[in-house]
C-alpha distance (Angstrom), angle and dihedral (degrees) to the residues before:
residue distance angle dihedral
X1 . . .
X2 4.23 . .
X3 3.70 105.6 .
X4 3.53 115.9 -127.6
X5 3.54 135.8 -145.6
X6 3.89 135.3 -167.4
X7 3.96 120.8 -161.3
X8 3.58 103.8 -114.4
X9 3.89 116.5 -139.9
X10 4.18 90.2 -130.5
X11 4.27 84.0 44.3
X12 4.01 91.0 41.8
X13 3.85 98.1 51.4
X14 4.36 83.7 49.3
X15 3.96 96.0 58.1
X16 3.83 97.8 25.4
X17 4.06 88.1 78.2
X18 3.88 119.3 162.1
X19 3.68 122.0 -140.3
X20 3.95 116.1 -78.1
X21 3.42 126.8 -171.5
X22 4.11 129.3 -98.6
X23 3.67 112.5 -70.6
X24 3.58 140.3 -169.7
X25 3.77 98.4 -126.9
X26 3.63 115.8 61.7
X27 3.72 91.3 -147.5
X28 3.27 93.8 57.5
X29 3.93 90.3 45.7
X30 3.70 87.1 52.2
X31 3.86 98.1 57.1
X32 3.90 95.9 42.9
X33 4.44 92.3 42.3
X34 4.06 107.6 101.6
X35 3.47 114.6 -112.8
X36 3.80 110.8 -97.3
X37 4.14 114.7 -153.5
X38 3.76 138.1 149.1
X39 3.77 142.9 -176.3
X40 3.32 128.2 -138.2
X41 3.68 130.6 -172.6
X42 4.22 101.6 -141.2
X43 3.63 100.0 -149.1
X44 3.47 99.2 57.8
X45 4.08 100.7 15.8
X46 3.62 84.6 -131.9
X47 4.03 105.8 161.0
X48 3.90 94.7 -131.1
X49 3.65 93.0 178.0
X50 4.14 139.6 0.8
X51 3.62 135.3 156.5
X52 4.49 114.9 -176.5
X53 3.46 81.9 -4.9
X54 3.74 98.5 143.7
X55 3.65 92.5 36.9
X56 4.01 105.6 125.5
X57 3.88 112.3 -116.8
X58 3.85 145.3 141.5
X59 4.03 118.8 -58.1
X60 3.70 89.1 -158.6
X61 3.67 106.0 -177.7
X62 3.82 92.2 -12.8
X63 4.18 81.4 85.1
X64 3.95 75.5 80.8
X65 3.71 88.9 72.5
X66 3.45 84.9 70.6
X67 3.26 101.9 41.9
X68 3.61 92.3 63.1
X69 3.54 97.3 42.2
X70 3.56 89.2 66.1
X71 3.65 94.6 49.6
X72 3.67 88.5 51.6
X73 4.00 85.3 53.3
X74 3.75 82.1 51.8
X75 3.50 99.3 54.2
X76 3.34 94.2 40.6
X77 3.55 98.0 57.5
X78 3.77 99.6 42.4
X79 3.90 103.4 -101.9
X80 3.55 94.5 104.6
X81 3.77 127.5 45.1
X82 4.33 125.1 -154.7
X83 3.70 87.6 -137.8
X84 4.76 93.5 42.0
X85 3.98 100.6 99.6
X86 3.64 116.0 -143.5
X87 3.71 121.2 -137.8
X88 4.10 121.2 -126.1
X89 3.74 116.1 -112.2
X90 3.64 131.0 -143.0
X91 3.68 85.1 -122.3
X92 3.60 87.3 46.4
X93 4.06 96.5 45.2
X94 4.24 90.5 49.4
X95 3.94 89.6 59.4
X96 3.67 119.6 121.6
X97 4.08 125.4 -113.0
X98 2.50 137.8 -41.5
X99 3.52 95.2 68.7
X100 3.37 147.9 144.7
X101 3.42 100.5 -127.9
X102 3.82 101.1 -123.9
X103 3.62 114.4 156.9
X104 3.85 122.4 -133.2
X105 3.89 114.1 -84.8
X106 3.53 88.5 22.8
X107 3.40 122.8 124.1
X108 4.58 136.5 -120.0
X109 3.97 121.7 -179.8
X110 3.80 109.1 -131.4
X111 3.72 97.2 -111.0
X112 4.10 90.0 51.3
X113 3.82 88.1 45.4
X114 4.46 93.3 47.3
X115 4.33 76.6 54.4
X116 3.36 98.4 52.2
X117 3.66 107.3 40.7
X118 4.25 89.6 45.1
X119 4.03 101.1 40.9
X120 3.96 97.4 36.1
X121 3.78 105.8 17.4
X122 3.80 93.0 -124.3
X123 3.48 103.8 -172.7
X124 3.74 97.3 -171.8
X125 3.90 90.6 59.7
X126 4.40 87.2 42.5
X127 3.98 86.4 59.9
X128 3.83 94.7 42.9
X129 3.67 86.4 53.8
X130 3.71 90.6 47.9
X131 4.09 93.5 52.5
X132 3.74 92.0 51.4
X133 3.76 98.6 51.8
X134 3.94 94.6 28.7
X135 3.69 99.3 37.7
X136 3.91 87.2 -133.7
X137 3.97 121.6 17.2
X138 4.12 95.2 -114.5
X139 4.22 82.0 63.7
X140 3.89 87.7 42.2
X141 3.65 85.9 61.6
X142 3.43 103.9 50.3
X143 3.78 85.4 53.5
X144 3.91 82.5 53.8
X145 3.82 98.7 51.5
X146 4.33 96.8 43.5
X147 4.22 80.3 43.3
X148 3.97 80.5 54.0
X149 3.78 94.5 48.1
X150 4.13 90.4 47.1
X151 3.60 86.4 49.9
X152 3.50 95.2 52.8
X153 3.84 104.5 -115.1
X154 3.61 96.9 151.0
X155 4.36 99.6 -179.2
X156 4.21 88.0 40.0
X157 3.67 130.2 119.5
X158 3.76 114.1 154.1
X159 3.77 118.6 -153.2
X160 3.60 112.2 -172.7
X161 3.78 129.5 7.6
X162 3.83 95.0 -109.4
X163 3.66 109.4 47.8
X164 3.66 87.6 -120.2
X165 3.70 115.6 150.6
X166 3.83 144.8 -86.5
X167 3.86 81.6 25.9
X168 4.04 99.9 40.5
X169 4.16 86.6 113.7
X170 3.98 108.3 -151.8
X171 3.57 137.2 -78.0
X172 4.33 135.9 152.3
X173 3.51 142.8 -135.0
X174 3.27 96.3 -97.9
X175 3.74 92.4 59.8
X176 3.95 94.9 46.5
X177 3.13 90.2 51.4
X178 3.76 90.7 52.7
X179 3.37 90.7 50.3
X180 3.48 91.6 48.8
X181 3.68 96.1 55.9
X182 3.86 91.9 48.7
X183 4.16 96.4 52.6
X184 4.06 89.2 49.4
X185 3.96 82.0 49.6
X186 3.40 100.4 36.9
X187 3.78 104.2 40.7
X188 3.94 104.9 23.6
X189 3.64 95.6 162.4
X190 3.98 94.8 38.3
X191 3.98 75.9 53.8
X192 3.33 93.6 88.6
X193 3.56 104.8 69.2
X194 3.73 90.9 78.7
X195 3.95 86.9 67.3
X196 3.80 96.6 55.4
X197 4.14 95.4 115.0
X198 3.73 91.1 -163.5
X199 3.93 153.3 16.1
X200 3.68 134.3 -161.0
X201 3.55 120.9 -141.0
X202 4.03 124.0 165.5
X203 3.94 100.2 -15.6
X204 3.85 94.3 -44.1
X205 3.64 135.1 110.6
X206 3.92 106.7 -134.0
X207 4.15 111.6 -166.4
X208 3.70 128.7 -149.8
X209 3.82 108.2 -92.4
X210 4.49 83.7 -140.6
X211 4.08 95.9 87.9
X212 3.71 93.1 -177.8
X213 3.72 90.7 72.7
X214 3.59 96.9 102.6
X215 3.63 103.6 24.7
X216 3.75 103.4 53.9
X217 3.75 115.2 64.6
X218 3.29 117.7 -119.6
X219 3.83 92.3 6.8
X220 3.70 110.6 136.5
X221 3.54 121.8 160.2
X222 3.26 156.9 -43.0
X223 3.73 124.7 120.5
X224 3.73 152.1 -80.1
X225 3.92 132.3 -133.4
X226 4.06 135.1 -159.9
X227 3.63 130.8 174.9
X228 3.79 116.4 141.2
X229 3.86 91.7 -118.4
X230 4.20 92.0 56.1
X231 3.65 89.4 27.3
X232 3.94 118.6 -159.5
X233 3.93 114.2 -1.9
X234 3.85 143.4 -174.1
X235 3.37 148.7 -175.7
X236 3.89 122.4 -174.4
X237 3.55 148.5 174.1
X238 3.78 131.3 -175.3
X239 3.80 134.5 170.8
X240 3.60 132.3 -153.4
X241 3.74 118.9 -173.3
X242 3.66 102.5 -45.8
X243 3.64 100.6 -26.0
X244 3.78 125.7 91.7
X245 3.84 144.9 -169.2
X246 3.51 149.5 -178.2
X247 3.67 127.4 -152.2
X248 3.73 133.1 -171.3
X249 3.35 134.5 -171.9
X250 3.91 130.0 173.0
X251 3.44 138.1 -171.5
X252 3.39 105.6 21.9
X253 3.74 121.5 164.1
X254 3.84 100.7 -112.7
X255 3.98 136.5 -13.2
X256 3.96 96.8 -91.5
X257 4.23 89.5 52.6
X258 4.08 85.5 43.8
X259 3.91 90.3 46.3
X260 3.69 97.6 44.9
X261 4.08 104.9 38.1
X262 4.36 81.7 52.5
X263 3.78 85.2 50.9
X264 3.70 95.9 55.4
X265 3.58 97.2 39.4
X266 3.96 88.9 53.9
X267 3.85 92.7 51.5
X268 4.11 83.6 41.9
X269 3.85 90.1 54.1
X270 3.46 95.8 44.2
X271 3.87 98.1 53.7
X272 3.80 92.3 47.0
X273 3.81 114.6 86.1
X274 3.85 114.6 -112.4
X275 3.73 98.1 -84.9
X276 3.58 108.0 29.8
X277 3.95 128.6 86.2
X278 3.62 114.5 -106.9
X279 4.35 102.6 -130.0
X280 3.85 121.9 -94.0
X281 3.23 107.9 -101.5
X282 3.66 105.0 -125.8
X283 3.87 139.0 -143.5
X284 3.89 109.4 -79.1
X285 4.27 108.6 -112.5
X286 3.14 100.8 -94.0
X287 4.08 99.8 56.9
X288 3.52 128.9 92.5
């Protein structure tokens, strides 16, 4: 049964943001930012809607994106094996949550590792897979950034391998969803990580930080981001019958707004014909 979704007035007046000025606090920046999102149909890559979408902001954890891509690369091309286990870091071990809690020296096969970094972000286990196929995570990025420019994310430079800020480096929606678009394409069957709902690591039941898996139909995968500078991000992708699309939105206000303006602008992209704009959905009456 399709899951639907109504902007609320309280919800609309969170991710309906105006432009603010530049701030000191990066919370503050956060809350006052617009909204940037965009629709794309992924057949085509016809942009069937956007708003802010090339303004330059904060992947956050959608960094990750790229992160995997590049072990997908590696996998493909024989320099990294689903079975090779990659050994924690200190660099790796110091990282910020969310994590997964590996301690340095320890050990993660690859196939545990893809899990944890795309279902719980784990940022640890994202820079452990950037010192194995980097050598060190400064190289890893480079790799990142001329990936980006192969890709074709124009407005991109990637500054860590976790999204993690001060160091996040800058990207848009436009490019994530770009990016997007080209690891459904690229990697179809590698695809399917982004669906896995949970993982299981040391007794614990860890769940996918994308809650609209499950309640959208036809959502499954990719990923969400947070850090107070970006603010609330996602990437998704849902298919229905032969048709798919990807949505981003970033820097919404809080998880709900992020959550429910994606859900919206799925059902919106669906019910527009491949090559027209779904509408704007506008302010209810009684905003101003």
């Amino acid at each position: 049964m399709r899951a639907c979704f109504r902007l609320s007035t309280r919800i609309a007046a969170a991710t309906l943001l105006h432009t603010a000025g530049l701030t000191a606090d990066p919370a503050a920046a956060a809350r006052k930012a617009p909204v940037s999102e965009i629709v794309l149909d992924a057949g085509s890559g016809r942009t069937l809607f956007a708003t802010n979408a090339d303004r330059v902001r904060s992947p956050a954890s959608l960094a990750k994106l790229m992160t995997l891509l590049l072990t997908f690369d590696a996998l493909d091309n024989g320099r990294l094996g689903v079975s090779d286990r990659l050994v924690m870091t200190a660099e790796g071990a110091r990282q910020a949550p969310s994590r997964l809690g590996l301690a340095r020296g320890r050990t993660i096969g690859v196939s545990d590792a893809l899990r944890a970094t795309a279902v719980i972000s784990a940022n640890d286990i994202a820079v452990a897979l950037a010192d194995r196929l980097g050598g060190k995570e400064d190289r890893f990025v480079a790799m990142m950034n001329r990936r980006a420019d192969q890709v074709g994310m124009a407005h991109t430079a990637f500054g860590n391998a976790t999204g993690l800020a001060p160091s996040a480096g800058t990207t848009t929606a436009r490019d994530l969803a770009t990016l997007s678009r080209y690891i459904i394409r690229r990697y179809p069957r590698r695809y399917d990580l982004f669906s896995t709902r949970t993982i299981h690591w040391k007794g614990r039941v860890r769940r996918n930080h994308n809650q609209l898996l499950g309640k959208i139909e036809g959502l499954d995968g990719l990923k969400t981001g947070y850090t107070v500078q970006a603010g609330f991000n996602l990437a998704a992708s849902a298919k229905r019958e032969r048709r798919r699309i990807i949505v981003v939105v970033m820097g919404a206000r809080s998880a709900a707004a992020r959550d429910l303006l994606v859900s919206n602008l799925i059902e919106a992209g669906f019910s527009s014909p491949a090559g027209r704009r779904p509408q704007r959905h506008r302010k209810p009456p009684d905003q101003r």
